[in-house]
C-alpha positions as CSV (number, residue, x, y, z in Angstrom):
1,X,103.6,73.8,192.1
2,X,100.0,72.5,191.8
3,X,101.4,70.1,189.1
4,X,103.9,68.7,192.1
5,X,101.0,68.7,195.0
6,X,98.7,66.7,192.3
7,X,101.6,64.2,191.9
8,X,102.4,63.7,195.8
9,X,98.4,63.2,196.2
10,X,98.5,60.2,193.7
11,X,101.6,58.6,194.9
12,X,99.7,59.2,198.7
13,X,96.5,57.5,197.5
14,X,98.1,54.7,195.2
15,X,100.7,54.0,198.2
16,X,97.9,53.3,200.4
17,X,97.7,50.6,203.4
18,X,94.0,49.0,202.4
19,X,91.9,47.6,205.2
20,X,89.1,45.7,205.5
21,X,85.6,48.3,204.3
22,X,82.9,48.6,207.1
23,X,79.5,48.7,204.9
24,X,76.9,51.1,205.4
25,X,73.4,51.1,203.8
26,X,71.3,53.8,203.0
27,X,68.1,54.6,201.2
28,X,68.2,56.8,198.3
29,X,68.0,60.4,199.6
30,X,69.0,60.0,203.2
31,X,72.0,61.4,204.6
32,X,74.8,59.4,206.3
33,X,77.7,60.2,209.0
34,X,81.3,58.6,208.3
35,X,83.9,59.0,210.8
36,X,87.7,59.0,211.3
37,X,89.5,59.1,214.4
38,X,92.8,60.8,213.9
39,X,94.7,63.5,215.9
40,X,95.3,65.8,213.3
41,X,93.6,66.7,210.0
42,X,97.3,67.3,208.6
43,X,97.8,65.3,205.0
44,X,94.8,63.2,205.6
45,X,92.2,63.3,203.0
46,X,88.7,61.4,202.5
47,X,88.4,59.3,199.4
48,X,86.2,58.0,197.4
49,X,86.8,54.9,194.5
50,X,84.2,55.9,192.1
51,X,83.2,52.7,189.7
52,X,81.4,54.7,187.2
53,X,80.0,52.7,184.2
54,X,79.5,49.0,183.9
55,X,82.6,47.3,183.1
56,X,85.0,50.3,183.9
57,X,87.2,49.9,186.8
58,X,87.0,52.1,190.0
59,X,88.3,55.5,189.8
60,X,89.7,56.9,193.2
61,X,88.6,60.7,193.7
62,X,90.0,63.2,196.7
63,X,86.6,64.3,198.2
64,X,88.2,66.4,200.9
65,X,91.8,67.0,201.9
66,X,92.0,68.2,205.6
67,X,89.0,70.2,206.3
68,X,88.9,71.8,202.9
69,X,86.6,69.9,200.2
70,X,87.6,69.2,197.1
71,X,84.0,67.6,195.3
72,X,80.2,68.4,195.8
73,X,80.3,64.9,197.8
74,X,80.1,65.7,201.1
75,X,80.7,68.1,204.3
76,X,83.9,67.5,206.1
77,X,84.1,68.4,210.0
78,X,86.6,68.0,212.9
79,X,86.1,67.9,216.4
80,X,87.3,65.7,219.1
81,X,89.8,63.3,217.1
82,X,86.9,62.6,214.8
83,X,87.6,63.9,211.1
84,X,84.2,63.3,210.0
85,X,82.4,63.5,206.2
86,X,78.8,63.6,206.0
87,X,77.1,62.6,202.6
88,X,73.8,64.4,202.4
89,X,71.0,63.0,199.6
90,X,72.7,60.0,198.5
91,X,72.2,58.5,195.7
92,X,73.8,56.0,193.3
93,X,76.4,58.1,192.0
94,X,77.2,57.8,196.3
95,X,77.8,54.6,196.1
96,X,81.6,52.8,196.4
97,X,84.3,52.6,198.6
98,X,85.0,56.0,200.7
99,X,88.4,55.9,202.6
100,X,89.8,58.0,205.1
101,X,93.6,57.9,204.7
102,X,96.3,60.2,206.8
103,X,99.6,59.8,204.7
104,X,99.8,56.5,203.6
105,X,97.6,54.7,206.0
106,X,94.1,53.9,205.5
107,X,92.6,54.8,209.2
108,X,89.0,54.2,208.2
109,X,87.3,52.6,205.2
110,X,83.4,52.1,204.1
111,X,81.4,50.5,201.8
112,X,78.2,52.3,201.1
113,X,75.4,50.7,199.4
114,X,72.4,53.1,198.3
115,X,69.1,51.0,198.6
116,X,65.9,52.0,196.5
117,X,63.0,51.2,199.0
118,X,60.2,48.8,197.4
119,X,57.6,49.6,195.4
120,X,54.2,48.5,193.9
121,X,54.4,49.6,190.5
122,X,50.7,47.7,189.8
123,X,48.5,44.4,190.8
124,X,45.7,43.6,188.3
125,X,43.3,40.7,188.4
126,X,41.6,38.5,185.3
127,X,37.4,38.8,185.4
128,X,35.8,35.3,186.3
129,X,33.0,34.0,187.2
130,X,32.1,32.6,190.6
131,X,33.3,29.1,191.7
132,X,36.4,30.0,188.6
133,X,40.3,30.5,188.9
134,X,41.6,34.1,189.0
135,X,45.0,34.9,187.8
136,X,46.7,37.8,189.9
137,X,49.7,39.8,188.4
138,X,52.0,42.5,191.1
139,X,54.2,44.3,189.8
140,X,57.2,45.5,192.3
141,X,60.4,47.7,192.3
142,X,63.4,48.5,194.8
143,X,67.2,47.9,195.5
144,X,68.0,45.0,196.6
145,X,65.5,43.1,194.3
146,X,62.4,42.9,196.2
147,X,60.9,39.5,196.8
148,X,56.6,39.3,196.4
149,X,54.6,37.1,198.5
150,X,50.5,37.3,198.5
151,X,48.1,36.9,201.7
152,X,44.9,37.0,202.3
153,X,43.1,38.4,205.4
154,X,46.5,39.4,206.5
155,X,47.4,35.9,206.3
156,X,50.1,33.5,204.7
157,X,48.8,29.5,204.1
158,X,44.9,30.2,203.5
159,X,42.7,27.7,201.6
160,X,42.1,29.1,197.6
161,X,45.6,30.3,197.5
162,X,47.8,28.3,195.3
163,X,50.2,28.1,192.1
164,X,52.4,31.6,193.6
165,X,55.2,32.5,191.1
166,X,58.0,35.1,190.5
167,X,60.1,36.3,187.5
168,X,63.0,39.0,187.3
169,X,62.0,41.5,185.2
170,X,64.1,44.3,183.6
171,X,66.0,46.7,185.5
172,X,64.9,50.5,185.2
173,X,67.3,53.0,186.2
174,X,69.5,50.8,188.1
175,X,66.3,49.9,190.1
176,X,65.6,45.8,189.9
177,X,61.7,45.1,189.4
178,X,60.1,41.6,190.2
179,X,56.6,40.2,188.9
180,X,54.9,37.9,190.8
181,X,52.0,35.8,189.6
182,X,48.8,34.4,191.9
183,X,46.3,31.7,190.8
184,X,43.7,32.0,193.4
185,X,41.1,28.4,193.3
186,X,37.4,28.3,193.4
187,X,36.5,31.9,193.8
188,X,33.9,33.2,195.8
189,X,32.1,36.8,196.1
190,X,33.6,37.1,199.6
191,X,37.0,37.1,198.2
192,X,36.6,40.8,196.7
193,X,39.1,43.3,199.0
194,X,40.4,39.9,200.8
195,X,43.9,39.5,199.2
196,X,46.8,41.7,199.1
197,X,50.5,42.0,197.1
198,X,53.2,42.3,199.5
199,X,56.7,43.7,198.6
200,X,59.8,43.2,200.8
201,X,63.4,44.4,200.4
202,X,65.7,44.4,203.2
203,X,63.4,44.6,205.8
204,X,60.9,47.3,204.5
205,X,57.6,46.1,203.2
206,X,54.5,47.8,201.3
207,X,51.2,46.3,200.9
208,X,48.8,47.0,198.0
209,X,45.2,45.2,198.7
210,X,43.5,43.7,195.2
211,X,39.6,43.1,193.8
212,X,39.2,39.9,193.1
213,X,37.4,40.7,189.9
214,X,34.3,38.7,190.1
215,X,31.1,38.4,187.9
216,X,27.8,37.2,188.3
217,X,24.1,37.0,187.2
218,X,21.0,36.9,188.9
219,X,18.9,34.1,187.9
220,X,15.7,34.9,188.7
221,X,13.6,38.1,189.2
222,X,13.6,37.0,192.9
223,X,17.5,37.1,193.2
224,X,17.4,40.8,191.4
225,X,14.9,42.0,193.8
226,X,16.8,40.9,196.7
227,X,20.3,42.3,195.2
228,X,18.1,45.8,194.6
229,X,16.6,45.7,198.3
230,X,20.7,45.1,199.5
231,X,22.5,47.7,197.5
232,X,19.5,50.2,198.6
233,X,20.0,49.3,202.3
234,X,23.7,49.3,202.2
235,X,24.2,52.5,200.4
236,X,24.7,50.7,196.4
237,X,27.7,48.7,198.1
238,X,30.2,46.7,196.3
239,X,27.8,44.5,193.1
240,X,29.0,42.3,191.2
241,X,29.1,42.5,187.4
242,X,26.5,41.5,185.1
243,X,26.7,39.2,182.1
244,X,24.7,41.2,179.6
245,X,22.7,44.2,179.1
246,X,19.4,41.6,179.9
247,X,20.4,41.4,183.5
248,X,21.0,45.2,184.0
249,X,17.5,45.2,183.0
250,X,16.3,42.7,185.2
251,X,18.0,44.7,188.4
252,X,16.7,48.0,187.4
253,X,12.8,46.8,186.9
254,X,13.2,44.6,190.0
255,X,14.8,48.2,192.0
256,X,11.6,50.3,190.2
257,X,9.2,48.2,191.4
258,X,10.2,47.8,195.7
């Protein structure tokens, strides 16, 4: 008996009258509503083409027949001509072609697409000195691909900023990662905290500011005392870096002696 129902489920799914998919995106984890309008739960069934591994073609898989459910997929519902199946905590193995069907006709049909939102995996800078060229590197995941643009002050355009670049890098899980490179011109001490690494994939962006990695070295005794009298007042704010162990020495005997 189950043998026949099996076979008149495959002939009912194969036999199927395909229409055009509505597509639906989600991020990975949400939850998601699909609806059906039909007057009667009777031999209609949700189902879901399942592509599986790269290459393979799509399997179809009975999710639900009437209000019973047949896979860990999703929760089936009716009420009100509306033969619902909510998909809870999607992820990519959610993704495909879900169809409701009532005998031979498909009455509703989706595409659902599982975005990754973006991410800033990591933004590093190369040590210079003052008045040099700094490289920048970001770093950035998500689903779609995301693209990475740089500003500074909050800003696109701005003066120093030049020579941006992006690559495709390998894919990680079935999450796409992009690199994005940054020369930034003639840099200054008032650069440090000034430019950021933005990621942006459909609509959703994050924004990870970067130090400007710059180094100097105090000339004169002078200069040393006046950097010691500045990071005193100011709580030992943000310093540059020092060239040798001969100007550490310098800024400490110049602090010592205020």
């Amino acid at each position: 008996m189950k043998f026949f129902k099996l076979a008149a489920l495959q002939m009912m799914i194969a036999s199927a009258q395909e229409i055009k998919p509505e597509e639906k995106i989600i991020s990975r984890g949400g939850d998601i509503r699909l609806s059906c309008k039909v007057n009667t739960t009777e031999n209609t069934i949700w189902i879901n083409s399942y592509r599986g591994e790269a290459g393979l073609p799509s399997i179809p898989r009975a999710v639900a027949i009437g209000e019973k459910p047949m896979m860990d997929l999703g929760e089936v519902s009716y009420a009100s001509g509306d033969y619902s199946l909510t998909i809870k905590n999607a992820d990519d193995d959610k993704q495909g072609l879900w169809n409701c069907q009532q005998n031979t006709q498909v009455v509703a049909s989706y595409n659902l697409v599982v975005d990754v939102p973006p991410e800033i995996e990591m933004v590093s800078a190369s040590p210079v000195e003052v008045g040099e060229d700094s490289t920048l590197i970001c770093q950035a995941s998500g689903r779609p691909r995301p693209r990475i643009y740089w500003t500074r002050k909050g800003e696109l355009g701005e003066n120093n900023i030049d020579g941006a670049k992006t690559i495709e890098l390998g894919d990680v899980d079935g999450v796409q990662r992009t690199q994005g490179t940054l020369i930034v011109k003639n840099v200054t001490k008032s650069m440090i905290a000034e430019i950021s690494c933005n990621a942006e994939s459909r609509g959703a962006t994050v924004t990870e500011m970067t130090d400007v990695n710059v180094k100097c070295l105090p000339k004169t005794t002078n200069e040393a005392k006046t950097q010691a009298r500045k990071s005193r007042k100011n709580g030992a704010s943000r310093t540059c870096l020092s060239k040798n162990l001969m100007s550490l020495a310098i800024i400490l005997l110049a602090y010592l002696s205020i």
